[in-house]
N, C-alpha and C positions, 0 to 999 in steps of 0.2 A: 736323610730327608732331602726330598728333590729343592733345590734354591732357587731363584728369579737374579738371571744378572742383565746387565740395562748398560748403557756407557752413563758413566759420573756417578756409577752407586758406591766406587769407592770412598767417593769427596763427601757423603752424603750420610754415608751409616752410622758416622759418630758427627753428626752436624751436630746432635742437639746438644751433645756438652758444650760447641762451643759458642753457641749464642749465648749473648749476653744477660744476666738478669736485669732488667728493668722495675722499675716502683710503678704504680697503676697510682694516677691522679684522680682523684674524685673530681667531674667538673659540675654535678648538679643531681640531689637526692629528686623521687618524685614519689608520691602517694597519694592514697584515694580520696584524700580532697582535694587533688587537683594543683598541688601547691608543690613548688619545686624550692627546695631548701637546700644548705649546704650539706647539711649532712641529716640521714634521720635514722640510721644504727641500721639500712637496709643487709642484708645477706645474698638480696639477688642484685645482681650483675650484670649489667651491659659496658660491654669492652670494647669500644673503636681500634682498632688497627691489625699489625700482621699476626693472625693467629698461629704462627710458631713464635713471637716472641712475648705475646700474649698467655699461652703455654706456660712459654718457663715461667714468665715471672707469676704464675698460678702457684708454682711448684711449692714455694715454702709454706703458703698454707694449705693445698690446696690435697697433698703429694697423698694415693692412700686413700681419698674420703669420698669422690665422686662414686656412686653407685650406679647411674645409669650414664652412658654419654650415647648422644644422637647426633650424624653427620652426615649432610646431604652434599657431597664436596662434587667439583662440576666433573659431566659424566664424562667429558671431551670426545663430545662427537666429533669434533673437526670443523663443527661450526661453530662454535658457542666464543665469547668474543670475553670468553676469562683470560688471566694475564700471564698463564702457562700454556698457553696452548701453542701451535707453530708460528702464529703472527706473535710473536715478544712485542710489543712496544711500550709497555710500561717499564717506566726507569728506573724503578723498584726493583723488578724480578729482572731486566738485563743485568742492573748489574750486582744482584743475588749470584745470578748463575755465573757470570763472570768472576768472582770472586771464590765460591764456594767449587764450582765443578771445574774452572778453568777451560783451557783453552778446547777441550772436549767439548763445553756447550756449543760453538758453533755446529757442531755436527749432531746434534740433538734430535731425534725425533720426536712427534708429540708424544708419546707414549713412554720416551726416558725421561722428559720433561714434567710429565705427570706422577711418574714414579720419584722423579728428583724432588717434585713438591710435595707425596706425602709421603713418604716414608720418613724422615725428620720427625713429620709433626704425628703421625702413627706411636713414634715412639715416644713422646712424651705425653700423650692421651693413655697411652699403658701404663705411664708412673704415674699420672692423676686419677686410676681406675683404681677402686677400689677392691678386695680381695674377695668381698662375695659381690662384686660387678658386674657389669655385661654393655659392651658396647654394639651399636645396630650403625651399617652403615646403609644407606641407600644405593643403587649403584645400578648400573644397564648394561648391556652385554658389552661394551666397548674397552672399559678395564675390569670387567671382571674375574673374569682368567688371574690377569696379576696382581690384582687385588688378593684374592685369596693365596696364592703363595708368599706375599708378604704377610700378612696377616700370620700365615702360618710359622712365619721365620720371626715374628716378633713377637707374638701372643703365643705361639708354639701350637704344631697341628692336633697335640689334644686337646686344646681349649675351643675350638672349634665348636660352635655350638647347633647353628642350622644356617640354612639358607632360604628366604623365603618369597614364596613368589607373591607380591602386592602388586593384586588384579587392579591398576591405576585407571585402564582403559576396556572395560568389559569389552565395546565392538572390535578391536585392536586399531593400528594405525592405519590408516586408509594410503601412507605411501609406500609401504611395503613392498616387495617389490613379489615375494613367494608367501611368505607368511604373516599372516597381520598380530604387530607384538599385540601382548594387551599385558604384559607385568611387566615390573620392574623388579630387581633381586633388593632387598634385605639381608646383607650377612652378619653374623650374627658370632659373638666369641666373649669367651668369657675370660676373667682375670687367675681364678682357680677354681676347683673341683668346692669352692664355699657358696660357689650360684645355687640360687634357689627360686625359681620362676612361678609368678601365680600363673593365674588363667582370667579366660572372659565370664561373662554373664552369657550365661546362654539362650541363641539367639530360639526366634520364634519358632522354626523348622524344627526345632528340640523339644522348645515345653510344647508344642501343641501334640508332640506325642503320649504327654501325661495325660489323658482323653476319662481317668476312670476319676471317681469320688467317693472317699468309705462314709463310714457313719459318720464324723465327725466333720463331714466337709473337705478336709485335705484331697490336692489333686495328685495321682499315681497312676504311673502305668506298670503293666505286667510282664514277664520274664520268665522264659518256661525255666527252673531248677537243673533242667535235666542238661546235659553238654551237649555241643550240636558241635558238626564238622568231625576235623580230623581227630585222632585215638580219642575217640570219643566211646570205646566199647570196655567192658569190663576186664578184659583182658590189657589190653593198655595199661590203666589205671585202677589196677584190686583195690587203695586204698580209696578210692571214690565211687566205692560203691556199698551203699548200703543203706538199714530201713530206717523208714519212718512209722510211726503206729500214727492213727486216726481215729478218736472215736467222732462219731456222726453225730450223737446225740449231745453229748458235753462240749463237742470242737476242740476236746484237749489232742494237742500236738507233741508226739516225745519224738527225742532221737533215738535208736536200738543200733545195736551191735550185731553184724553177721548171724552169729550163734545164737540170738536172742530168740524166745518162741512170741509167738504175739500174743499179747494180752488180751482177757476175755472182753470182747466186747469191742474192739479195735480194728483197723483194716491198717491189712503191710504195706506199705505202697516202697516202692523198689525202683529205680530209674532203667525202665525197659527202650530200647530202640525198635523193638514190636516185639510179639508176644512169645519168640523163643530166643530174642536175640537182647541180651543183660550190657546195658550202658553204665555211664557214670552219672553222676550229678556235679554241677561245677563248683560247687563249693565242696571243701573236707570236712568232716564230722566237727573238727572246733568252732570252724568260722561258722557251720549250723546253729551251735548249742549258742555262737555269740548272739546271732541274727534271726533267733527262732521268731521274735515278733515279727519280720517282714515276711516268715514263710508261708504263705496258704494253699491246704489243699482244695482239687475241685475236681471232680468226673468227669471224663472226655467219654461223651456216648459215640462219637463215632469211633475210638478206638478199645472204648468197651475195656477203659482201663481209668484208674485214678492217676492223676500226676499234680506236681507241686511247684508254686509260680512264687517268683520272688516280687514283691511289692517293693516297687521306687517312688519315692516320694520327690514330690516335685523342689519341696522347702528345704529339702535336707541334702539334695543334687550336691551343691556349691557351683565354685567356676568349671569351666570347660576348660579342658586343656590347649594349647594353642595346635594348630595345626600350622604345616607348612604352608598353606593356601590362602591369604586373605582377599576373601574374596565379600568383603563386606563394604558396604555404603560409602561410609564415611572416611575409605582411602581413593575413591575417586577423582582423580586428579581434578577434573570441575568444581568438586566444591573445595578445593583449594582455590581456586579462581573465584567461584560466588562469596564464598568469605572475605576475600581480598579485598572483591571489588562492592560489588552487592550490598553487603553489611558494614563492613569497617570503612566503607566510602573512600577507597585509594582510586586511582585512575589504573587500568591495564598498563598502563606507560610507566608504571610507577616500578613496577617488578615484574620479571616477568617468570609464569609458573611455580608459583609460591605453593607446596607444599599441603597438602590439605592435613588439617590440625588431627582428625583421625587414626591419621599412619603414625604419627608420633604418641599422640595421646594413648593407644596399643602397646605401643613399646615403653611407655611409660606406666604403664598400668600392671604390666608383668614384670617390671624388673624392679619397683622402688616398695619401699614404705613410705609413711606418712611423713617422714625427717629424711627422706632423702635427696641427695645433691643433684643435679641434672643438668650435663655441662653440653654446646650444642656450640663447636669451632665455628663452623661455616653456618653461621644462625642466620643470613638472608634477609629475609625479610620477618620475621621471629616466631615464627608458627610456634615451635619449641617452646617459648614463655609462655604463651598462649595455651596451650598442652598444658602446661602446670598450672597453672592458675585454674584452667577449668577443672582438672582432679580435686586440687584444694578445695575448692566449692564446692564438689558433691560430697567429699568424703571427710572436710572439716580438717586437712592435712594442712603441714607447714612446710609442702617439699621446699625446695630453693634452687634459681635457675641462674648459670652463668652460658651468658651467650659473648658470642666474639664474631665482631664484623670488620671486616678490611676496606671495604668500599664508602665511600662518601655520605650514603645516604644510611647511614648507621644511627644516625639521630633521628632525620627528619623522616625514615620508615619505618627502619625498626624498632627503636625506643620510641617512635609515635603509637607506631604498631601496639605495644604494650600498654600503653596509657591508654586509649582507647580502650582496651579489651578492660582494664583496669576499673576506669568509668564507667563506662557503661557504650553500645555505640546500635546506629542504626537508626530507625527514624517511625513511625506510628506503627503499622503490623508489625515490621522485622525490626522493631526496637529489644534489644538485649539486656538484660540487665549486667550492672559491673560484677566482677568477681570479687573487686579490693584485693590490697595486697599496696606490695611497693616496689622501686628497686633503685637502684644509685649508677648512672652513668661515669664510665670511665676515658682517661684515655691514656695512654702507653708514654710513659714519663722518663725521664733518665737513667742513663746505666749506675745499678751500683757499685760497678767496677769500672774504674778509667782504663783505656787501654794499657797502661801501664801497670794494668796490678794492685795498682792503689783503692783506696779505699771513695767511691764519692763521697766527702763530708757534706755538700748542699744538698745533700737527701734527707739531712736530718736524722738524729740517731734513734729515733724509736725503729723507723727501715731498717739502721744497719742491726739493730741489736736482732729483728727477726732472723734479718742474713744469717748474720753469725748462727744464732743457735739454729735453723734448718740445714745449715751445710756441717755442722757438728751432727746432728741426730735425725737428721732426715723426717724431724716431724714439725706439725705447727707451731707457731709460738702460743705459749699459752701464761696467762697469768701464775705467774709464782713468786712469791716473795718473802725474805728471813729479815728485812730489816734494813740489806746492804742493798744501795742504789744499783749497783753494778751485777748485781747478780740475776742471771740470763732463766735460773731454772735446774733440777734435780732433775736428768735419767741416766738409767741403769747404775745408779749408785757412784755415779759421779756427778758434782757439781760445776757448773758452769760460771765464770764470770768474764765479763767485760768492761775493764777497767779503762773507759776512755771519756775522755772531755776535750771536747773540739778546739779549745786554744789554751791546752795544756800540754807538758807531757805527762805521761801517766806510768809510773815506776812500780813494779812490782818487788816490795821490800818487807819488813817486817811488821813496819807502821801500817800497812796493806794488809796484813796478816792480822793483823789484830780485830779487823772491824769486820770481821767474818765469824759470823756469829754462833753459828752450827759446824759440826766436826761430820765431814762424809769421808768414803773411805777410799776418793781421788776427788782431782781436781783439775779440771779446766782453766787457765786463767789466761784471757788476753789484756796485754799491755805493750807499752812501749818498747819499754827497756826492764830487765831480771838485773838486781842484786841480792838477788841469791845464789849463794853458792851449787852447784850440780849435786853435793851432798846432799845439801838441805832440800831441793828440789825430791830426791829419791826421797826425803827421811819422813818429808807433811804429802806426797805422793799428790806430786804436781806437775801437770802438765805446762810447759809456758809456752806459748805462743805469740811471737811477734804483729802487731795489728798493723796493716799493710796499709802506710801513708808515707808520707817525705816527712821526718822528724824535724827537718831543718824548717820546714813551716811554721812550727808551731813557738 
């Protein structure tokens, strides 16, 4: 498989093990009363700061479960005044790059720089995707090219899922210079072969071809039986060809066999392509016998032959499947803008080309259930939260949104952004009503590793004890409990514990041995210090592990 190489993709490929994990600080719960609390048990998430280290520290609980993730990351036209682009001046990403890519960043283009900035964070939105997932990035022809061979080198080029053109600007761009754009790409990829995508509601252009109405009132349109187009002749396809009986006067419909003679009182009806030349019909004799009620026959005088229509019902349709092409309303980049501004009452100063809730609410629509997680890095100004919250409210769902913002105004627009849409917002005709709902503001809090390896103890140890067991089992922490304070949780038939107390030391010995309550058949145990012999270790099948702090502290 063809690769993308770039200057400082060496420095770059395994970044993400080595960022640090961080603990997420709650600074302020908010909910549909309006009332900002310390804590109110939210599940959605608003994350100030740099969404690669916001990332990992997602990881321990996060690793595995997101179902949809959405990411509008900047398109780097070469104007856009983001903090990777060729003007560096933020003192953040200098001296990221100076540290991570070395003395290579000075010779950077924007385009390695762009690829320095997501490739890192590409890969660790692949270990928070979940395995029946599907990640949508937005994107314009500027990196799209390398966009998709990284995709393809992380996500792997079977997972490749589509690419799609979102018609953002029907007239196209009026500075064009040959051709005027009018979409932008959606790529689209998935975690494994466990994707499973709904569809839309289909739009007016479709039901208003359901044009007929039977007795009962239901609306249906018709379908000739017979196959049209290519090997569409009985020679083609022998097994798709064969009769039907009709009587006129009972309306009874059978399915017949080749060799069959026809019944007295019946007419054959056979799928002809004219009167010497023997077609198919497009269904086979089982999917006939299943779908006999939608078949009806009817007489074509001008071809002076009987033939048989398949009846589609408008109710029993479902969703439409998505197509490459959205070319619908509500991805128009304007009313990303009228919403912004118009409705949720921001200033155009505020942000600029926010997203219209449509394009996301799409992709949110075919890729989640009603319990699914919906993780959005580069959340902006939060369309993304907005997007779930309105699903929820038509469909009575409890998805859950985590959004991550770098920039400044992560409070004052985007978690404004939110509460608002929350509330209710707008003002006499374009007043909206709230969705309700909640979500809990964060912000990016201490390493829980010192540089030295150590363990941070002023994180407090409910933090480290999640540490511990997601970097043992790669899964969330979850409640488990035998009795014994120190015990982390039961998998794959090994037991976990964490024997530590912040201004103690903690000895793993026989006295330790005793207050463990259940017999599994290994063991995990962090402590200090083992007085156990390496026998006894193999004999109770114990793993021990040293818990990484300066003993002489304690």
């Amino acid at each position: 498989m063809p690769t993308l190489e770039w200057i400082g993709k060496s420095k770059v490929v395994n970044h993400h093990q080595e960022v640090p994990f961080r603990v997420l600080e709650r600074q302020y719960s908010f909910d549909e009363m309006g009332k900002h609390t310390e804590d109110n048990g939210s599940d959605n998430m608003i994350i100030h700061g740099d969404n690669l280290e916001a990332l990992k520290a997602l990881l321990p609980q996060y690793e595995g479960r997101v179902k949809c993730i959405y990411i509008d990351p900047p398109y780097n036209t070469g104007n856009e005044k983001w903090c990777y682009n060729d003007n560096v001046n933020d003192p953040h990403i200098q001296k990221w790059l100076g540290e991570v890519v070395g003395k290579e960043g000075e010779d950077l283009t924007r385009h390695d720089k762009w690829l320095c900035m997501m490739y890192p964070r590409l890969m660790l939105l692949q270990k928070l995707l979940a395995d029946d997932g599907a990640i949508f990035i937005s994107i314009d022809f500027h990196e799209q090219p390398y966009l998709r061979l990284v995709l393809d080198e992380i996500f792997g080029s079977t997972n490749y899922v589509s690419e799609i053109a979102c018609i953002n600007k029907p007239s196209g761009r009026s500075d064009d210079k040959y051709i005027a754009t009018a979409h932008e790409s959606i790529v689209v990829y998935k975690k494994s072969n466990k994707l499973r995508l709904g569809g839309f509601e289909p739009e007016d252009k479709i039901t208003k071809r359901y044009n007929k109405t039977d007795a009962a009132g239901r609306l249906y349109r018709e379908e000739d039986l017979r196959k049209r187009g290519s090997h569409d002749e009985r020679t083609d396809r022998p097994n798709l060809f064969y009769p039907f009986f009709y009587n006129e006067q009972t309306h009874e419909l059978r399915i017949g066999n080749n060799e069959d003679e026809t019944p007295e009182g019946f007419i054959r009806i056979v799928p002809m392509k004219s009167k010497t030349v023997e077609g198919t019909w497009r269904w086979g004799r089982e999917t006939a016998l299943e779908q006999c009620f939608y078949i009806h026959p009817r007489y074509m005088p001008n071809k002076q032959q009987w033939s048989l229509f398949e009846w589609e019902y408008l109710d029993e349709r479902g969703t439409a499947k998505p197509t490459t092409n959205w070319n619908f309303k509500d991805v128009n980049s304007e009313r990303g803008t009228e919403m912004f501004i118009k409705y949720l009452g921001f200033s155009k100063d505020d942000f600029p080309n926010p997203k219209p809730v449509g394009t996301i609410q799409r992709a949110i629509q075919i890729a989640t259930d009603k319990d699914s997680i919906i993780l959005d890095s580069f959340a902006g100004s939060g369309t993304t939260a907005q997007a779930v919250l309105n699903i929820n409210k038509v469909d009575k769902g409890h998805r859950k949104f985590i959004l991550v913002e770098l920039g400044d105004y992560a409070d004052t627009i985007t978690a404004e952004r939110v509460k608002r849409v929350i509330n209710g917002y707008g003002k006499d005709k374009n007043a909206v009503e709230g969705t309700g709902g909640n979500f809990s503001y964060y912000e990016l809090g201490e390493r829980l590793l010192l540089p030295d390896g150590n363990l941070n103890e002023s994180i407090g140890t409910d933090k480290i004890r999640d540490y511990i067991w997601y970097t043992e089992t790669k899964k969330p922490a979850v409640s488990q409990q035998n009795g014994n304070p120190y015990f982390l949780g039961e998998n794959n038939h090994t037991a976990y514990y964490f024997y530590y107390e912040p201004d103690q030391m903690c000895v793993l010995d026989y006295a330790f041995l005793s207050t463990i309550p259940e017999k599994a058949e290994n063991y995990l145990i962090y402590a200090d210090r083992c007085a156990l012999s390496e026998s006894d270790l193999l004999r109770f099948g114990i793993t021990f592990k040293k818990i990484p702090r300066d003993i002489a502290r304690v």
